[in-house]
C-alpha positions as CSV (number, residue, x, y, z in Angstrom):
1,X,0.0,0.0,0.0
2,X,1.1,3.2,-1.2
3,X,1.6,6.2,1.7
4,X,1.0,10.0,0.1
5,X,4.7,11.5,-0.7
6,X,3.9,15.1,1.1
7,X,4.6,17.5,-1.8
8,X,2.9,20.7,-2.8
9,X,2.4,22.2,-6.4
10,X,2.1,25.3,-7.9
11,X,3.3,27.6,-10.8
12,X,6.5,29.7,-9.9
13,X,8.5,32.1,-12.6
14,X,6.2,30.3,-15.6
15,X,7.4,26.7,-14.3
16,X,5.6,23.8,-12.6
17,X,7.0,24.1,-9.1
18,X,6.9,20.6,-6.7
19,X,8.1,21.3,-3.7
20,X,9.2,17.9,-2.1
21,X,8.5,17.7,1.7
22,X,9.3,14.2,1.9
23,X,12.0,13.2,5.1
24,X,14.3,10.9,2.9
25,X,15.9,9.8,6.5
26,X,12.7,7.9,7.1
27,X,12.1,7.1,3.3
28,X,15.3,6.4,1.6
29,X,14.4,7.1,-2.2
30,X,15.5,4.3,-4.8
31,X,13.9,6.1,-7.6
32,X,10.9,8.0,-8.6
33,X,8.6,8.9,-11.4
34,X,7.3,12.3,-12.4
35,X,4.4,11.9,-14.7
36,X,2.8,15.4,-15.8
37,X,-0.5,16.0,-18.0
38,X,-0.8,19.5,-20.0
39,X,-4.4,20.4,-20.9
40,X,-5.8,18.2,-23.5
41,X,-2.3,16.3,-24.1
42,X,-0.9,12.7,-23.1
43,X,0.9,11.9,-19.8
44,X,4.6,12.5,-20.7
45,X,7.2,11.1,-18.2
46,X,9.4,13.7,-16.8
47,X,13.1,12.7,-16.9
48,X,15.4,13.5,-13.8
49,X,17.2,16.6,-15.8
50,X,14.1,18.0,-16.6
51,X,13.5,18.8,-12.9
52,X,15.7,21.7,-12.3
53,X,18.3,21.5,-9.5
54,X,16.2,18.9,-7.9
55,X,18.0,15.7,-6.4
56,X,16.2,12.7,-5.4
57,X,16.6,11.6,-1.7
58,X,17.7,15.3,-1.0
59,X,15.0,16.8,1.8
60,X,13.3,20.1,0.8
61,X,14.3,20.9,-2.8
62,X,11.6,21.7,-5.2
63,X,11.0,20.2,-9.0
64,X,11.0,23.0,-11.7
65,X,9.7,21.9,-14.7
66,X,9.7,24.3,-17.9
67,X,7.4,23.7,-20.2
68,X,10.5,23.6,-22.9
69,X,10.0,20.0,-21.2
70,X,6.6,19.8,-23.6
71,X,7.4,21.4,-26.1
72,X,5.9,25.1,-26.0
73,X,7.0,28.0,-25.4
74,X,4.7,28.6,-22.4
75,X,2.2,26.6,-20.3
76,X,-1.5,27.1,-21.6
77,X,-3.9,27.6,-19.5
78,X,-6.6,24.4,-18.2
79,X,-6.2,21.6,-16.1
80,X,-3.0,20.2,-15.3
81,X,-2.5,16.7,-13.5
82,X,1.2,15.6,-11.7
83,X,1.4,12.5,-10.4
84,X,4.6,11.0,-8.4
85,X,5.6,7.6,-7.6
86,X,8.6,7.6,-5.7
87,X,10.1,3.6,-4.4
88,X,12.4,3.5,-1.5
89,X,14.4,0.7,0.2
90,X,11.9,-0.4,2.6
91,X,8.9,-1.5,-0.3
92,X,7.0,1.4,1.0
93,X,5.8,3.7,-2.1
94,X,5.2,7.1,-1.6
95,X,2.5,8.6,-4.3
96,X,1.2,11.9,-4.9
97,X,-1.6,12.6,-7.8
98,X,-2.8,16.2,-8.0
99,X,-4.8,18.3,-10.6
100,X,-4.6,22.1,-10.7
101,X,-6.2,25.0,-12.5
102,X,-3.7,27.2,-14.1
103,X,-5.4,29.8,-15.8
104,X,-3.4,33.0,-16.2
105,X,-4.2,34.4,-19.7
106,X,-7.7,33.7,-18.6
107,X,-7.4,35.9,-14.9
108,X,-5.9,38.8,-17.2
109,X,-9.0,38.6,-19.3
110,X,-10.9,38.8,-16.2
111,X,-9.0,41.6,-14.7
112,X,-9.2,43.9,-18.0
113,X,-12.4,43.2,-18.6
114,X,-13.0,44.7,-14.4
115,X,-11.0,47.4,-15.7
116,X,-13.5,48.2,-18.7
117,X,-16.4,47.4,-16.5
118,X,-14.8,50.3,-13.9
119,X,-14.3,52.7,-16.8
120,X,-17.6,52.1,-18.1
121,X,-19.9,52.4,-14.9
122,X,-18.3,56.2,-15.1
123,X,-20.3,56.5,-18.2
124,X,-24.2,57.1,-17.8
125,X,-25.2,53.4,-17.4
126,X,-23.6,52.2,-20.5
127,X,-21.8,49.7,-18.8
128,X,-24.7,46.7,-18.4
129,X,-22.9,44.5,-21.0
130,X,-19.6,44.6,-19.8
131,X,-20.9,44.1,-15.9
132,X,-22.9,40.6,-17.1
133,X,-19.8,39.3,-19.0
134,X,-17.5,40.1,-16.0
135,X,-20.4,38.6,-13.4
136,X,-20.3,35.3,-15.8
137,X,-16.0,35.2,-16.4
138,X,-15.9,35.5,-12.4
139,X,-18.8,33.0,-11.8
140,X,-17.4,30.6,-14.4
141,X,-13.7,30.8,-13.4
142,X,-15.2,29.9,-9.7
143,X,-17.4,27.0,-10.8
144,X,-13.9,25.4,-12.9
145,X,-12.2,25.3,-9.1
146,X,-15.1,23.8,-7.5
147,X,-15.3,20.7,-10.2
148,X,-11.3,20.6,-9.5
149,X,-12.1,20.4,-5.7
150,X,-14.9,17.6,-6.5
151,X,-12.3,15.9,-9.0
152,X,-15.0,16.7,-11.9
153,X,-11.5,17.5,-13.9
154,X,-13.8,17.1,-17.9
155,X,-16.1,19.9,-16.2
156,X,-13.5,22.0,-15.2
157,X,-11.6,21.7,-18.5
158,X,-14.5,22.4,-20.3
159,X,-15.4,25.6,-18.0
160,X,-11.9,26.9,-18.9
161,X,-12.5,26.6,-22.9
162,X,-16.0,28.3,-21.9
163,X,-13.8,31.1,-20.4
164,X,-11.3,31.2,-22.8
165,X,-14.3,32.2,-25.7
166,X,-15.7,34.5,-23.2
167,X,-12.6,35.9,-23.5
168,X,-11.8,36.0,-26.9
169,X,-15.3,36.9,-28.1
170,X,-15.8,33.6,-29.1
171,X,-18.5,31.9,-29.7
172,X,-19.8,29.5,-27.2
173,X,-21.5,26.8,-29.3
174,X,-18.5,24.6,-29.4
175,X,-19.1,23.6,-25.6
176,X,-22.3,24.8,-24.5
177,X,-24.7,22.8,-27.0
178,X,-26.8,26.4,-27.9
């Protein structure tokens, strides 16, 4: 049975961060697999010099994967899964599977279309529009982190294409059915 390696992951400097918080004194690392997901893409195993500076069985160092790794230039936005298995000398795996929202083209969408909305509002009550596409960005962008936080991960991917034609000016049809 598997115990859950203690690791936390994020986005830092336009890189996956994993910060490893697991006491290799207790759990002597033999190896490990990094297995990371990009929105819409295949699994691709993440080789040990992909990870940065990182060094197996070396206690609080953090992973930092660029997404050079994949292939692009930068990391688009949606779901994103990471999944580590790491074997140590006493048969006890430690495992850690996580999906995240990364969404950041998306939040500046959301915070320049505030910014219109602001402007806007100043202008005789001209600003209707612009307030119900910022009410629906913000209440979309919320709903995609609660279907995370339930593990819905194809409702939460599809809320972020949703937002992303919000967005863009888009047209919705392609995921909403309309």
């Amino acid at each position: 049975m598997a115990i859950a390696k203690p690791v936390k992951i994020d986005f830092y400097d336009k890189q996956i961060r994993v910060q490893d918080y697991t006491n290799f004194t207790t759990y002597p690392a033999t190896s490990q697999t990094v297995t990371v997901t990009l929105p819409g893409a295949v699994a691709v195993n993440v080789t040990s010099k992909d990870l940065g500076f990182y060094k197996l069985s070396s206690n609080a160092n953090p992973m930092l994967i660029k997404p050079t790794v994949f292939g692009v230039g930068a990391f688009p936005d949606g779901v994103y899964r990471v999944a580590i298995t790491q074997v140590n000398n006493r048969s006890m795996p430690l495992e850690a599977d996580e999906q995240f929202l990364y969404i950041p083209a998306i939040d500046a969408c959301i915070l320049k279309k505030t910014d219109t909305y602001l402007r806007s509002s100043c202008n005789n009550c001209k600003s209707d529009a612009n307030l119900k596409l910022l009410q629906e960005l913000v209440v979309i962008r919320q709903a995609a982190q609660l279907d995370l936080n339930l593990g819905q991960y194809s409702a939460a991917a599809a809320k972020v294409i949703l937002l992303t034609n919000l967005c863009t000016g888009a047209s919705c049809k392609c995921i909403c059915g309309c």
